[in-house]
C-alpha positions in Angstrom: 0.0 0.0 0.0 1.2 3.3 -1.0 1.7 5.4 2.9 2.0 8.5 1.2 -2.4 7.8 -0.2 -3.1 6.6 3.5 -4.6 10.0 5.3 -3.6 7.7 8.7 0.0 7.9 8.0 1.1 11.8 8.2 4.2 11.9 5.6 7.5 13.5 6.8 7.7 16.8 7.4 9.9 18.6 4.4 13.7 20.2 4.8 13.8 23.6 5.3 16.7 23.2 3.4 14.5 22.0 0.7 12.2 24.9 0.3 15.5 27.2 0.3 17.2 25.0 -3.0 13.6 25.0 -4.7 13.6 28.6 -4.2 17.2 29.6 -5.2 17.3 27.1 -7.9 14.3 28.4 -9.8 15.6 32.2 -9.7 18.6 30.7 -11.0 16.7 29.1 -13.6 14.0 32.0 -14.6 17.9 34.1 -15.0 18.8 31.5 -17.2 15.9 31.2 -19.5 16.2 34.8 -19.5 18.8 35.1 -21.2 18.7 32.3 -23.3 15.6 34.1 -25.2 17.4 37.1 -25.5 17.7 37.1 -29.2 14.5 36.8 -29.7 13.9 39.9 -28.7 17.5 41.6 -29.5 17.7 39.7 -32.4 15.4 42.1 -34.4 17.3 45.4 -34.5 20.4 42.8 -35.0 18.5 41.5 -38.5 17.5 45.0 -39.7 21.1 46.0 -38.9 23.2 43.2 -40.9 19.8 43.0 -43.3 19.3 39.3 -42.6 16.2 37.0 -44.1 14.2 35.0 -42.1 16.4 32.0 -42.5 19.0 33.5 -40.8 17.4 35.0 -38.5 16.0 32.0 -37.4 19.5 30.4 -37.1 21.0 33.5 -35.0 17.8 32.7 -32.7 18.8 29.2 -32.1 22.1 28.9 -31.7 22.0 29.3 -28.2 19.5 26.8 -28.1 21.7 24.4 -30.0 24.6 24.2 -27.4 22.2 24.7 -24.4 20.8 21.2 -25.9 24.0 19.6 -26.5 25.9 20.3 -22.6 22.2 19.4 -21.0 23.6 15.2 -21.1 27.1 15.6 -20.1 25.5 18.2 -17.0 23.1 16.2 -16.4 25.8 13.4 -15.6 27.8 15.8 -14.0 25.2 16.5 -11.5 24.8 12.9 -10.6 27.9 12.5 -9.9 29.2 15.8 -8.2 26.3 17.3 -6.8 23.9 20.0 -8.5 25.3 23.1 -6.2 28.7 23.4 -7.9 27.4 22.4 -11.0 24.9 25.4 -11.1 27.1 27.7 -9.5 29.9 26.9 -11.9 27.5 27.3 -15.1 26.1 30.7 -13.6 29.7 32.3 -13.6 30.9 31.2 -16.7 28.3 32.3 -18.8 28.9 35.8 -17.5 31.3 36.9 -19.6 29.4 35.8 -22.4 26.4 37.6 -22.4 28.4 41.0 -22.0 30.8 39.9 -25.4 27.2 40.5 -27.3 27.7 44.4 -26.9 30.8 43.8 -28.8 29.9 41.4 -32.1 29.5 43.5 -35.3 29.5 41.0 -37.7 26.6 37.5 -38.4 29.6 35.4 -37.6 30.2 36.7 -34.4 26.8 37.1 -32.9 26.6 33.1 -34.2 29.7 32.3 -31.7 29.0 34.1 -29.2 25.1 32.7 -29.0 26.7 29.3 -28.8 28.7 30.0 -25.8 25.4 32.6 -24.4 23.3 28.6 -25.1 25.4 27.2 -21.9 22.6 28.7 -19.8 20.1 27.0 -21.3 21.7 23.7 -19.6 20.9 24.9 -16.2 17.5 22.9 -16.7 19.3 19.7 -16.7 21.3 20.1 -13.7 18.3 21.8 -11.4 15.5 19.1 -12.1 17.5 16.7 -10.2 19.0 18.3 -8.1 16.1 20.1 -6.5 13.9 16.5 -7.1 16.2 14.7 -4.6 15.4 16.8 -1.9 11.5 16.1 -2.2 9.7 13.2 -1.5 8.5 10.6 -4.2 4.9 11.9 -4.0 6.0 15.7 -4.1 8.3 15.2 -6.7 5.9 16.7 -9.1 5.4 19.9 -7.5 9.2 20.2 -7.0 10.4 20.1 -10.5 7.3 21.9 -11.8 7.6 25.0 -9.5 11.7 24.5 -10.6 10.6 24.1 -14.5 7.9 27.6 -14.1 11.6 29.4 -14.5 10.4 29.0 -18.5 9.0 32.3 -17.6 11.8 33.8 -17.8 11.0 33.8 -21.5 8.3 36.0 -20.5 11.1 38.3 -18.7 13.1 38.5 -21.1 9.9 40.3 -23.6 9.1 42.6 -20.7 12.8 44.1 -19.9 14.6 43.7 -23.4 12.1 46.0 -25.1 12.0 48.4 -22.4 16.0 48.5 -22.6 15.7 49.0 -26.1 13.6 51.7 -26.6 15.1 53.6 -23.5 18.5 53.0 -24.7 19.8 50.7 -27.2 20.2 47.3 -28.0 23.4 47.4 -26.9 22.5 47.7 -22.9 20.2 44.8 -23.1 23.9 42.5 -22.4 25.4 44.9 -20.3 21.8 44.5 -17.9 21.5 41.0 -18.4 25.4 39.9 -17.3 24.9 41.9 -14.0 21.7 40.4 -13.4 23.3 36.6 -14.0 26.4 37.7 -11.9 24.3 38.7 -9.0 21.6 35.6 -9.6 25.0 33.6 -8.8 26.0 35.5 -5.5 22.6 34.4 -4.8 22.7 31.1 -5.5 25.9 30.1 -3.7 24.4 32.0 0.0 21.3 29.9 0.0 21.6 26.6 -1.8 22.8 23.3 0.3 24.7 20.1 -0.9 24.0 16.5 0.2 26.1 13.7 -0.7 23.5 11.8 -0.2 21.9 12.4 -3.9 25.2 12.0 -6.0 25.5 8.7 -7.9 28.4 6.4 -6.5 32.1 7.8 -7.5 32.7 4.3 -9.5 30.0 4.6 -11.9 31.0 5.3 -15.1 29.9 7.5 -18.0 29.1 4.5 -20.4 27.0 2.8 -17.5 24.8 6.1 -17.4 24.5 6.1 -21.1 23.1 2.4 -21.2 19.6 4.3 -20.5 19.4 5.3 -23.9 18.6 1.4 -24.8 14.9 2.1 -23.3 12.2 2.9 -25.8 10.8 4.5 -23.1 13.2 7.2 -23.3 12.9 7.6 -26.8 9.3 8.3 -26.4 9.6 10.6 -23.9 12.1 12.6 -25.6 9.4 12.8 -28.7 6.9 14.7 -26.2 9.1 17.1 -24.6 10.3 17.9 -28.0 6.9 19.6 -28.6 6.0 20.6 -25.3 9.2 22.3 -24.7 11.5 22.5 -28.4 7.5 24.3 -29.3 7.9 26.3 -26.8 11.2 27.8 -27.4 11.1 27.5 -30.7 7.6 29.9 -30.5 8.9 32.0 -27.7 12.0 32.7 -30.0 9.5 33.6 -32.9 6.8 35.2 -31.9 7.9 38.9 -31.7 8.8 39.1 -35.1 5.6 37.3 -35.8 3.4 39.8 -34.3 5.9 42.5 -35.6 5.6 41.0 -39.4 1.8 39.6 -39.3 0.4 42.3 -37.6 2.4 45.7 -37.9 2.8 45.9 -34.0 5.5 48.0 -32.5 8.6 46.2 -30.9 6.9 46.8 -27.5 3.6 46.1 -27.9 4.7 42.7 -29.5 6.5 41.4 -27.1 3.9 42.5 -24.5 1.3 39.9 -26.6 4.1 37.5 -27.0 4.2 36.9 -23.3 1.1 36.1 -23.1 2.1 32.5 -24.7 5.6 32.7 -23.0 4.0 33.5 -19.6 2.0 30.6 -18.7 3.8 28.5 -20.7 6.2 28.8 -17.8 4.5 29.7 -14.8 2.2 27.4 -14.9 4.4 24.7 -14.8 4.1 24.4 -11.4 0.1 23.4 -11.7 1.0 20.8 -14.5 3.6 19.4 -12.0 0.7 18.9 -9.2 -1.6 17.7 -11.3 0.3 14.7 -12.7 1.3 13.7 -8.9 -2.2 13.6 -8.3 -3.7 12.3 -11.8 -0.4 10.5 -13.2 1.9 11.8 -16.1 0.1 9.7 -18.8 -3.4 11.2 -18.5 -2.1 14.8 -18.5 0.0 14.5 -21.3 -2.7 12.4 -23.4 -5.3 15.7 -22.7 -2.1 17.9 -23.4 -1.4 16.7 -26.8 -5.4 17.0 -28.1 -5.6 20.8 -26.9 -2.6 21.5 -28.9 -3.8 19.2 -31.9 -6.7 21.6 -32.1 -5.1 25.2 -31.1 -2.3 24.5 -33.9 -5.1 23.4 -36.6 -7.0 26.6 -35.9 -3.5 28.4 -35.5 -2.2 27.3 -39.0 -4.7 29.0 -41.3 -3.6 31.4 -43.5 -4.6 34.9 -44.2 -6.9 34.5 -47.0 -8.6 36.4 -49.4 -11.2 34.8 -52.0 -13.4 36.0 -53.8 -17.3 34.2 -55.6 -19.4 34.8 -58.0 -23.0 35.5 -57.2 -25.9 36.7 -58.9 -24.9 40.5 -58.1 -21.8 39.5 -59.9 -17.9 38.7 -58.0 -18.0 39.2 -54.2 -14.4 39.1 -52.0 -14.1 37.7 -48.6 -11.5 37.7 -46.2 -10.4 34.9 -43.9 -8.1 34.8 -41.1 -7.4 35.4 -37.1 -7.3 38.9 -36.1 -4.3 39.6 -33.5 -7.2 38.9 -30.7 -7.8 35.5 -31.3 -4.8 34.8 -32.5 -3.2 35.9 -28.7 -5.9 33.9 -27.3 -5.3 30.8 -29.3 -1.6 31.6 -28.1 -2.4 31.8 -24.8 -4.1 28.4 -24.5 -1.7 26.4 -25.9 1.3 27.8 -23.4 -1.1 26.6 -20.6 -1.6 22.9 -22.2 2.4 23.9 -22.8 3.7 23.8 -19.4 1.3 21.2 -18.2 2.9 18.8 -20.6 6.4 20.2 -19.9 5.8 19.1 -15.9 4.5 15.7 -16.9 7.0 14.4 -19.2 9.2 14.7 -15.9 6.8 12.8 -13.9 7.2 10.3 -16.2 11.2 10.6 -15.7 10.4 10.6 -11.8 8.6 7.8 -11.6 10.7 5.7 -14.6 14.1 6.5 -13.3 14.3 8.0 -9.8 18.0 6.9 -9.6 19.4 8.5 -12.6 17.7 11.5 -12.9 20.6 13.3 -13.6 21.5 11.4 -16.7 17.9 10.5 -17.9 16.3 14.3 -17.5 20.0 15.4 -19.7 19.0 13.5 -22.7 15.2 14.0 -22.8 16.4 17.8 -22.0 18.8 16.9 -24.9 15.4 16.2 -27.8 13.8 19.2 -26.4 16.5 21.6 -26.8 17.4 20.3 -30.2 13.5 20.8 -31.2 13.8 24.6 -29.9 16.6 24.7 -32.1 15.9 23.4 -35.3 12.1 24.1 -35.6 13.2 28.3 -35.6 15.7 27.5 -38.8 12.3 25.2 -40.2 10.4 28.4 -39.6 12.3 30.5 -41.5 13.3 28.1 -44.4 9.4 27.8 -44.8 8.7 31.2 -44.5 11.4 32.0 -46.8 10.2 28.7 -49.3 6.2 29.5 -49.6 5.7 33.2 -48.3 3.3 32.0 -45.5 3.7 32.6 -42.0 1.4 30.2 -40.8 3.5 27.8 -41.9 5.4 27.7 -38.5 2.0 26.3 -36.9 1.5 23.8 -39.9 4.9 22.3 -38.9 4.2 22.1 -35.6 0.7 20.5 -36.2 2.6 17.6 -37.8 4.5 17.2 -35.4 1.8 16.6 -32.7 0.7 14.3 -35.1 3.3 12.1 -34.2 3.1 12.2 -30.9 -0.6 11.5 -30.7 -0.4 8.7 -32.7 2.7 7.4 -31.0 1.1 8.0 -27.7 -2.1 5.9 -29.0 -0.3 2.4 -30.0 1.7 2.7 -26.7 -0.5 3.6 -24.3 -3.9 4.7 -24.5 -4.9 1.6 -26.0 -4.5 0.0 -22.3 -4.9 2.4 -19.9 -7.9 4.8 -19.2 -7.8 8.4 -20.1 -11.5 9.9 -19.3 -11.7 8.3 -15.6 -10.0 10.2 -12.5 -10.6 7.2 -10.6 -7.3 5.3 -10.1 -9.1 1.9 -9.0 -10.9 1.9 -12.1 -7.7 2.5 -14.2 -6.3 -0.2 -12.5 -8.6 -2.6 -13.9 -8.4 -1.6 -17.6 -4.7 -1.4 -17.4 -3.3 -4.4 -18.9 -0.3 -3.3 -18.5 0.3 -0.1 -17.3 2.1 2.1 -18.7 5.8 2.8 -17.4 5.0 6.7 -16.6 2.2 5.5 -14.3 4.5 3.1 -11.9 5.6 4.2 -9.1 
């Protein structure tokens, strides 16, 4: 019998060093995120100044998101085995210097390098999901690295204070802000996070043993959904200034003020998605997840459209398309389902593979990172190819696709989705899937 469902068996009171890593470790985090998004705010008086197309605009957007992707397995190893304080700490410094070089770059090239060493923030994820998980309980586990994971807002930041900096200055002070704010999250960090040696992996295992996870199907599939529930969110978070900017004639500000209200949720309410699969199971929110964006993303990828009939009064014209109120709207829901789905795809993870974490949360961290990379470049190549901007939320669409189908031969065809009650899950479930042990 599971203690922690039994209402006669109080659980364990919670660290109070706990609380004080959660806390740290998700400013850390939101920093982080924040400037990992930066260019897609700072990247657009970047393209009008060095004339770029949307194809390479897209690239100069993702690069950062290319080698956050790549360090998140060997940190997430790295964590395992030496503890996520240091780990943190030492990725907060070093990307300091990096985000102030961007004052500096003139020329495509070097904003390209320099974006690939600004990316290293975006591996903080991979070393704070384990490392503030470890200090929770199994059945809080959720909450933990959803409150932890609701530093995605920092996407949302970032389109509140880069504008601003903009406008009131120049581009230029948007690195010069951001690489004091970083150096001061790490002064931070370092007063009121804790280590345990408790939650590192033993010193003898090796990097290949780690690795062997990547033999799991499971893993694969799991790196498929946080590839649109995350690698969509970055990717869109990345995009969608210029989006509103191009689609809409907005000004800078009042773009980036819309865009947030995708970016927003999409990482605040992470926290929510994280409670809810402790308390429904990672499987049925990520089933309801996927269908809410299959629908927002169909509606989302219709053209602006102009057509015109023949009636008996002769030719008649009609438009067709989502005014920038709906469109928002649209938007908005699908960074809710967003950071549902983001916080269950770890619950999976937590439940799967509670004792490598680390290693496990650094590859599917990995898929996701890679999908915020490459769908911006896909973005603009289509763009640039047909002339559509929709086309972004075609590709998208597709991809879901995928997932729902994937999701339907593996797992809803033996477990229940529509029933809360876990008894009577239990009896349809033949066999359950792995997200759901635990």
């Amino acid at each position: 019998m599971n203690l922690h469902s039994d209402p006669s068996t109080p659980s364990p009171p919670i660290d109070r060093r706990a609380w004080s890593v959660l806390a740290v470790s998700t400013l850390a985090f939101t920093v982080c995120f924040m400037v990992w998004m930066m260019f897609g705010v700072v990247g657009i008086p970047i393209k009008e100044m060095l004339d770029l197309n949307a194809t390479q605009f897209g690239l100069l957007t993702a690069m950062p998101v290319l080698s956050g992707s790549l360090i998140r397995v060997p940190l997430g190893i790295w964590t395992d085995k030496f503890g996520g304080r240091i780990v943190m700490m030492v990725l907060l410094v070093i990307t300091v210097p990096a985000i102030w070089a961007i004052s500096w770059a003139t020329a495509y090239w070097q904003f390209l390098l320099i974006g690939l060493l600004l990316g290293l923030a975006g591996g903080s994820f991979s070393v704070g999901t384990p490392y503030v998980a470890h200090w929770f309980p199994k059945h809080r586990q959720g909450m933990a690295m959803g409150v932890f994971g609701a530093g995605n807002s920092g996407a949302a930041v970032n389109q509140f204070i880069a504008p601003a900096l903009i406008v009131a200055f120049s581009w230029t002070a948007v690195p010069h802000v951001y690489a004091a704010i970083m150096l001061g999250t790490a002064i931070l960090f370092w007063l009121f996070s804790y280590s345990d040696p408790a939650h590192k992996v033993p010193s003898d295992t090796r990097f290949v043993d780690q690795l062997k996870v990547l033999k799991d199907p499971n893993v694969i599939k799991y790196c498929q959904y946080y590839s649109i529930v995350f690698g969509g969110y970055v990717a869109l978070a990345l995009w969608m200034v210029q989006y509103y900017v191009g689609e809409y004639g907005l000004d800078i500000r009042v773009a980036a003020l819309l865009a947030a209200a995708f970016s927003l949720p999409g990482g605040v309410l992470r926290a929510i998605g994280g409670a809810m699969s402790d308390k429904y199971g990672a499987h049925k929110v990520t089933w309801w997840v996927m269908w809410v964006s299959w629908i927002c993303l169909f509606i989302l990828s219709y053209p602006q459209t102009e057509f015109t009939i023949q009636t008996i009064d002769g030719a008649r014209s009609f438009h067709f398309g989502l005014n920038v109120y709906v469109f928002t709207l649209l938007m908005f829901v699908l960074g809710i389902a967003w950071a549902f789905g983001k916080a269950s795809v770890f619950k999976y993870i937590s439940n799967d593979y509670s004792d490598n974490m680390g290693t496990v949360s650094g590859i599917v961290g990995l898929a996701g990172g890679l999908g915020g990379f490459v769908l911006p470049v896909m973005f603009g190549g289509l763009m640039d190819l047909t002339g559509i901007r929709s086309s972004a939320f075609m590709l998208m669409y597709g991809v879901v696709w995928v997932s729902l189908i994937w999701m339907y031969f593996t797992e809803v065809r033996t477990v229940d989705v529509i029933h809360v009650s876990d008894g009577f899950a239990a009896k349809r479930r033949t066999p359950a899937p792995s997200g759901e042990r635990g």
